[in-house]
DOMI-995830 format. One record per residue (C-alpha): x, y, z. Coordinates in steps of 0.001 Angstrom, whole numbers, plus 500000, padded with zeros to 6 digits. Layout:
XYZ...
# end
This chain:
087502095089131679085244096089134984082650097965134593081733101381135593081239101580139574077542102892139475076401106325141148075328106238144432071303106519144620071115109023147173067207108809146924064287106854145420063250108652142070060314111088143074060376110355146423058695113932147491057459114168144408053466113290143172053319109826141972050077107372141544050545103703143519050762101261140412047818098759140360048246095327139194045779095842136623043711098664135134041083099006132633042620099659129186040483102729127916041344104995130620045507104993129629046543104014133236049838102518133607049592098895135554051744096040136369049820093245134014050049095293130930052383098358131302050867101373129611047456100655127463047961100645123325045482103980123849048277106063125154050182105148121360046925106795119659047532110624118881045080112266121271043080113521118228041644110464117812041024109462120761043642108602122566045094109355126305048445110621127354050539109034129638050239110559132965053536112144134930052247110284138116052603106891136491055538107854135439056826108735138856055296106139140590056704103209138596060666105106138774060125105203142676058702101577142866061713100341141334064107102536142233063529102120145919064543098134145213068076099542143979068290101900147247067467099052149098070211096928147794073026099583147266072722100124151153072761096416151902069144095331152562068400091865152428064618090958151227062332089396153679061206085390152682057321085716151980054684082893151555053513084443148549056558083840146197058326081633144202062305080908145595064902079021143311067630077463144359070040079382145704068410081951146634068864083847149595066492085618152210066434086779155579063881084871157869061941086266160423064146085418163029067079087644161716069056084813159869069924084714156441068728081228154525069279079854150972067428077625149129068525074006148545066051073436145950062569075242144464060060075942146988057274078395146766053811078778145968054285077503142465056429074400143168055378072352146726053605075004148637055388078142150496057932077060153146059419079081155833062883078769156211062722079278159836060696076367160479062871073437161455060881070465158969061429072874155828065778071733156316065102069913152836064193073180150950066805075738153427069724075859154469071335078810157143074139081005155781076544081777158458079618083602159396083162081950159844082681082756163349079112081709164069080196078211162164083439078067164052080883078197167029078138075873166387078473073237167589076152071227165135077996073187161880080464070550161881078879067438162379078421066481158469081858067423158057082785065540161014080396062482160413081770062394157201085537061774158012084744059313160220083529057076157568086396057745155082089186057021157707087811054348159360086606050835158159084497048269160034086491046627162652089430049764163075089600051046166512089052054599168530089866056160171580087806058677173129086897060083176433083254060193175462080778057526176425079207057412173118080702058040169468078496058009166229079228054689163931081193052794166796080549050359169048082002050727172924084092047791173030082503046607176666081902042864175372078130043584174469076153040926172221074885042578169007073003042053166089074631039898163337071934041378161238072164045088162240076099044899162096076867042528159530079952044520158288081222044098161280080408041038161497081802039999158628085524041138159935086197039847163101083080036835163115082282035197166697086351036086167685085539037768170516082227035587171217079686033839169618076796035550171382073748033536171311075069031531168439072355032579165967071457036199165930074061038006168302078037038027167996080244039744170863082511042511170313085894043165171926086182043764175885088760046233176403087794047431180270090590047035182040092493045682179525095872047431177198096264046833173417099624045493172663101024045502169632100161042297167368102696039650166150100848037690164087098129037489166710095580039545165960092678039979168390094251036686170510093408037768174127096741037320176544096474036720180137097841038104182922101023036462184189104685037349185753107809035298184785108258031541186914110725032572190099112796029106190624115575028313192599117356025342194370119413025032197891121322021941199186122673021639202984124708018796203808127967017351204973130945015844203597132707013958206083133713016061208719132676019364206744129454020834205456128622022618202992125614024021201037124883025362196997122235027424195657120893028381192281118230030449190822116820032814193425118718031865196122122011032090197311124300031042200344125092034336202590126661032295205105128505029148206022130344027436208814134057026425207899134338024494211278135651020748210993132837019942213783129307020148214308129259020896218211126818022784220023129059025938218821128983025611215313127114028291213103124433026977210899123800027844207030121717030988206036120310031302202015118941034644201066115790034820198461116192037612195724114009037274192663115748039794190494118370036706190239115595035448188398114408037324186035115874041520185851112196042392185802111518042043189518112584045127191609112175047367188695109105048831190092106780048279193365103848047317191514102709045225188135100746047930186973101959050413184490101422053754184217098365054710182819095175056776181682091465054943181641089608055825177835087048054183176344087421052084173401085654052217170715085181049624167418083509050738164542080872049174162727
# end
């Protein structure tokens, strides 16, 4: 069952009213109402012997001191961090700069000295709270989350594309020498393939400037060279008796060929024509080796 929904406080208890300010502490004969030890045992004693009645002021003053903390919060206000108190965790405050800040763990006076949330070494003890939108829109917000990913979907040795120059936990595969020491997991998967470095300390990681990946058939990290199919061909001219004649094979071909019986000064000689694509089908598929393509960055992680 919910409870109640509490009356509105539409002022602080004896706000125009008289009220005394409530000390911390107060001398016990005189029946004044302080913070340290509430009202004095000499406001219990009946005032015939001796003792001191309450007074209405304390009474006000102590309703309005606390009752302006429940105005405060009904209409939304969020209390100011101060040097001079203790802060669990989980709290929450509003810095001086306007932003609201929980605590990560106990900080305050009592536990390892006051620590302003605002200041940018006390990120141990403080932590901003922020909207959807103002984390949507910081562009540091994510970079835990981010960070974090990166090291549960990739392993040492996996691959990334990027158009950035630079990616946290990878290495730009440019063919760099690197510490076997500082990136031994590495290391330890793909070893001096790419290049032994120095042979001692360094190892070399891939080169991929310039360079596609191709899908791997039992070659894994082999590096292929650039090459074009072998264009062959053979041609043979002669004559047979009174007749010539002439075969070709491969790229060539006879386009023409003199049927006369005679070789006089009028006879037509032999003409071959040269067309790779009798070959191999791949040449005249396109005017130029290279493919289509987009320049990234690789990237191998570490």
């Amino acid at each position: 069952m919910l409870a109640n929904y509490p009356k509105t406080i539409f002022l602080p208890i004896a706000e125009n009213g008289d009220k005394n300010e409530i000390p911390q502490t107060t001398a016990q004969d005189k029946g004044e109402l302080s913070y340290n030890s509430g009202f004095p045992y000499i406001t219990q004693v009946p005032i015939e012997a001796g003792g001191v009645a309450p007074d209405r002021k304390d009474f006000n003053g102590i309703l309005n001191e606390i009752s302006q903390h429940l105005f405060f919060l009904q209409n939304g206000g969020r209390y100011q961090w101060q040097d001079t108190l203790d802060y669990e965790t989980g709290a929450v405050v509003l810095g001086s700069n306007g932003i609201l800040y929980k605590t990560l763990q106990n900080s305050g006076v009592s536990f390892s000295g006051a620590k302003d949330p605002t200041n940018s070494e006390n990120v141990q003890f403080w932590e901003k709270i922020q909207s959807v939108k103002e984390h949507n829109e910081d562009p540091d917000a994510h970079k835990e989350l981010f960070d974090a990913i990166a090291r549960v979907q990739f392993s040492a040795g996996d691959f990334k594309i990027s158009f950035k120059n630079t990616l946290d936990g990878f290495l730009r595969c440019d063919g760099a020498a690197v510490s076997r020491e500082n990136y031994s997991v590495l290391f330890a998967v793909i070893g001096t393939k790419f290049g032994a470095g120095d042979g001692v300390n360094t190892f070399n990681i891939p080169d991929f400037r310039g360079r596609f990946i191709q899908g791997a058939n039992n070659n894994v990290g082999n590096f292929i060279q650039a090459g074009l199919p072998n264009i062959t061909g053979v041609f043979t001219s002669g004559r047979l008796g009174d007749y010539r004649y002439a075969t070709a094979s491969g790229a060539f071909r006879v386009t023409a060929l003199s049927d006369a019986a005679s070789f006089d000064a009028s006879n037509k000689g032999t003409s071959f024509n040269f067309d790779a694509s009798r070959s191999s089908v791949i040449y005249g598929r396109s005017s130029t080796v290279q493919p289509p393509a987009i320049a990234l960055n690789t990237f191998i992680k570490y």
